[in-house]
SEVO-300867 format. One record per residue (C-alpha): x, y, z. Coordinates in steps of 0.001 Angstrom, whole numbers, padded with zeros to 6 digits, always signed. Example, Ala and Ser with C-alpha at 12.3 -4.5 7.8 and 13.67 -1.06 7.14 Angstrom:
+012300-004500+007800 +013670-001060+007140 
//
This chain:
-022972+012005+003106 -020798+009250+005057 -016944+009453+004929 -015342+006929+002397 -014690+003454+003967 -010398+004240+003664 -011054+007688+005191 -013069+006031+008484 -010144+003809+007884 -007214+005812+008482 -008990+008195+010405 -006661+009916+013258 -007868+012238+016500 -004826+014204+017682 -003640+013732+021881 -002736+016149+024660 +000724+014262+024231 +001223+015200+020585 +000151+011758+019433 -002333+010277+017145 -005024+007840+018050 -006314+005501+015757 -008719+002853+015450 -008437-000550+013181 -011020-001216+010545 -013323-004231+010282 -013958-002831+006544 -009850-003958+005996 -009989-007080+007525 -007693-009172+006185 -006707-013045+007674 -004814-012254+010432 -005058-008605+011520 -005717-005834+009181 -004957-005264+005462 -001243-004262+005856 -001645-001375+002546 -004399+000308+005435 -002085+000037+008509 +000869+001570+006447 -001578+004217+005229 -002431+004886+008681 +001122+005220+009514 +001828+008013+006689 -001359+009829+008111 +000581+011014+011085 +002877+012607+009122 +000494+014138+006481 -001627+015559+009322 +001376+016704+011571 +001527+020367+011931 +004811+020239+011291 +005154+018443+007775 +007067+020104+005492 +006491+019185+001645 +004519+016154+000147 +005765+012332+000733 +008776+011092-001284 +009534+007531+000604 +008039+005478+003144 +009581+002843+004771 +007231+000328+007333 +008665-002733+009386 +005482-004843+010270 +006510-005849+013709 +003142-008197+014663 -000201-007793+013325 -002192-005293+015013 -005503-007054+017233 -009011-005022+016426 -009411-002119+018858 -006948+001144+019130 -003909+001965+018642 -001473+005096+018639 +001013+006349+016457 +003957+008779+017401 +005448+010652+014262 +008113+012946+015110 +010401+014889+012293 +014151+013399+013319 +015368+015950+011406 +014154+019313+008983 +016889+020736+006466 +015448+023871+003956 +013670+021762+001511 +014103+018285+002971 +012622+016145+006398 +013091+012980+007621 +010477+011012+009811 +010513+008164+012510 +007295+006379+013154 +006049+004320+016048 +003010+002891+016175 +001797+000957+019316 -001137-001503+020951 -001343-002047+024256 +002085-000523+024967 +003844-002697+022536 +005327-001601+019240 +003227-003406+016248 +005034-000588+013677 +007960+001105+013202 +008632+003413+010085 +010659+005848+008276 +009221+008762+005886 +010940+011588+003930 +009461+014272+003021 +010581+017172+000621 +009854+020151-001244 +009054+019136-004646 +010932+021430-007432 +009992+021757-011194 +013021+019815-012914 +013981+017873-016347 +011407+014429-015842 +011010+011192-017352 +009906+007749-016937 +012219+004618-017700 +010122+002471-016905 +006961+001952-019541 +003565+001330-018784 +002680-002396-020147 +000435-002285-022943 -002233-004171-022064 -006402-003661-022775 -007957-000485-020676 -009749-001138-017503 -013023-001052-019369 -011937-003974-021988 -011231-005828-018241 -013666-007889-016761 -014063-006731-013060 -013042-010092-010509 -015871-010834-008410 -014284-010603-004871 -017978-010927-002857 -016798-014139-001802 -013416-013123-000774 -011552-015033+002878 -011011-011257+003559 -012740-008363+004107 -010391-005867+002465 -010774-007208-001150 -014041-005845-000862 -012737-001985-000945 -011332-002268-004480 -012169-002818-008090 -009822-005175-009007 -009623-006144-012845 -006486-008711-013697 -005153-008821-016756 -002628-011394-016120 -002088-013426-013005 -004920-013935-011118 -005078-016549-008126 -004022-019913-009357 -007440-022190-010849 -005826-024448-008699 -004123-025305-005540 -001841-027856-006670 +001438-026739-006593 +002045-026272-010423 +004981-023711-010837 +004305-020526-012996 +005799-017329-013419 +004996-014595-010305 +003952-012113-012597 +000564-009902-011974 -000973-007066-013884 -004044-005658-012925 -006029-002371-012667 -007236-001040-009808 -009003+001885-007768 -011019+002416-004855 -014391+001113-004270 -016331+003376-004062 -014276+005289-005957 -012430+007700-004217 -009822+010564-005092 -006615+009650-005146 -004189+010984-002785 -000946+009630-000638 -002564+007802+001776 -004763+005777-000777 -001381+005666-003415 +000011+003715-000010 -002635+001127+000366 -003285+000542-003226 +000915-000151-003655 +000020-003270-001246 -003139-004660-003252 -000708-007632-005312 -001734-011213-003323 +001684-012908-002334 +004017-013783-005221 +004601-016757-003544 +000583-017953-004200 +001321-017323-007739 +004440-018961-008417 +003656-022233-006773 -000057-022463-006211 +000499-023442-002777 -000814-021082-000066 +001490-021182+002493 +001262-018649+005652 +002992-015561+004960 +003563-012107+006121 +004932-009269+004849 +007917-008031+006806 +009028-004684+005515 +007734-002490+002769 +009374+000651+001087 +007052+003149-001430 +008910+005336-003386 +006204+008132-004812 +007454+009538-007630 +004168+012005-008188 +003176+014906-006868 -000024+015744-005239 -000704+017891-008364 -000313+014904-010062 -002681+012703-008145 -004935+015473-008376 -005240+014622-012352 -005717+011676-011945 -008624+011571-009534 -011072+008125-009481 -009260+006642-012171 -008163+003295-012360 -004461+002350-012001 -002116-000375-013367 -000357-002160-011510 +002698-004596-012023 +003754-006797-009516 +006280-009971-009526 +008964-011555-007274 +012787-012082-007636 +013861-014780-005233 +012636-017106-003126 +015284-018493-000207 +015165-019746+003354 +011953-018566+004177 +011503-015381+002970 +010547-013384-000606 +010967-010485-002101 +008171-008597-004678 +008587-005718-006668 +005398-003713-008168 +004577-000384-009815 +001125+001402-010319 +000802+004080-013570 -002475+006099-013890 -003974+005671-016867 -002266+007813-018659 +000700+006172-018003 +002363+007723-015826 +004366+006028-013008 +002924+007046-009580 +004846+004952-007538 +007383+001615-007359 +007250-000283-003925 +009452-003263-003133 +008513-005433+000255 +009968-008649+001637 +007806-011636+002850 +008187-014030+005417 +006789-017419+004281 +006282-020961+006087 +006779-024120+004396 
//
């Protein structure tokens, strides 16, 4: 059997120099570059396969610094520092001996405390009472590699400017389906189309700048919750001077929250 698309995706082979080599995916195209949720994925992968890792993902931080061309790359993921339950990560990645990347990750040893989750799953219809969008025809490639079924806020019916509110629920999972696990949680909390597109039906160019996940489950968790479809929530706060700023969440189905990213956006006028 063939490795999953998002595991030929993220793919690493280790180097004599303690680096990572990587490759870019035509399967995640997206309009300029690659599908930014992959290339952060990719990014986390170092860590998660670095022999020294200690504990499971907590936060990710990644700082798009250009868009990465099609070919290879490498990625440098070194632990800045390693306290008794606790790490911190820097993360470099580079093309052509530039820096495209740069990134923080933290890292911990997960203890069994008092839990709970302020913020509610929306109650909206299951992901089988949702119509799956038909993304065949997609601009971009990367649409292609999920099941994406809106239940409020799809693309604008039309291009003409009309102001609306930036808000987007949806679920979504892995097509094929596909285990979840950190790397996946990573590209999945970048599926949400610019807020921008929805508030104003225009679509202006736009890039996402910098993007934080904060995962909130454990790989035990995950686990659970396997090829199941997640919700996710995603809408902006402000527009100014060029750029914006979009928060989102993804629960499992049964509702619990998995993860909250925020990410800020560069956009021309």
């Amino acid at each position: 059997m063939s490795a999953h698309p998002f595991d030929q995706a993220i793919a690493l082979a280790a180097q004599p120099d303690g680096n990572w080599l990587g490759h870019t995916s035509a399967a995640y195209a997206n309009m300029v570059g690659p599908f930014g949720g992959v290339t952060a994925a990719q990014a986390l992968n170092a860590v998660l396969q670095h022999p020294q890792r200690l504990g499971e993902p907590v936060a990710l931080t990644v700082n798009f610094a250009a868009a990465l061309a099609d070919g290879p790359f490498t990625v440098e993921a070194r632990p800045a520092r390693t306290n008794r339950s606790t790490q911190h990560w820097i993360i470099e990645m580079r093309q052509d001996g530039q820096t495209v990347l740069t990134a923080t990750a933290f890292t911990a040893l997960r203890r069994d405390t008092w839990s709970a989750d302020d913020e509610p799953m929306p109650q909206v219809p299951g992901p089988a009472e949702t119509r799956r969008a038909d993304m065949r025809n997609g601009r971009v490639e990367w649409v292609k590699r999920y099941d994406l079924r809106f239940v409020h806020g799809f693309f604008p019916p039309e291009w003409d400017g009309t102001e609306r509110d930036s808000l987007t629920q949806l679920w979504v999972r892995d097509e094929p389906p596909r285990p979840l696990d950190f790397a996946s949680l990573t590209a999945l909390s970048d599926v949400f189309f610019p807020r921008l597109w929805r508030r104003r039906a225009s679509m202006v160019p736009i890039g996402t700048v910098s993007m934080t996940i904060y995962f909130h489950a454990d790989a035990a968790q995950l686990q659970a919750t396997g090829t199941s479809h997640l919700l996710g929530q995603a809408r902006a706060q402000a527009f100014r001077n060029g750029f914006f700023d979009q928060t989102a969440q993804l629960w499992n189905e049964a509702g619990e929250l998995l993860v909250t990213t925020h990410q800020v956006v560069y956009y021309k006028e």
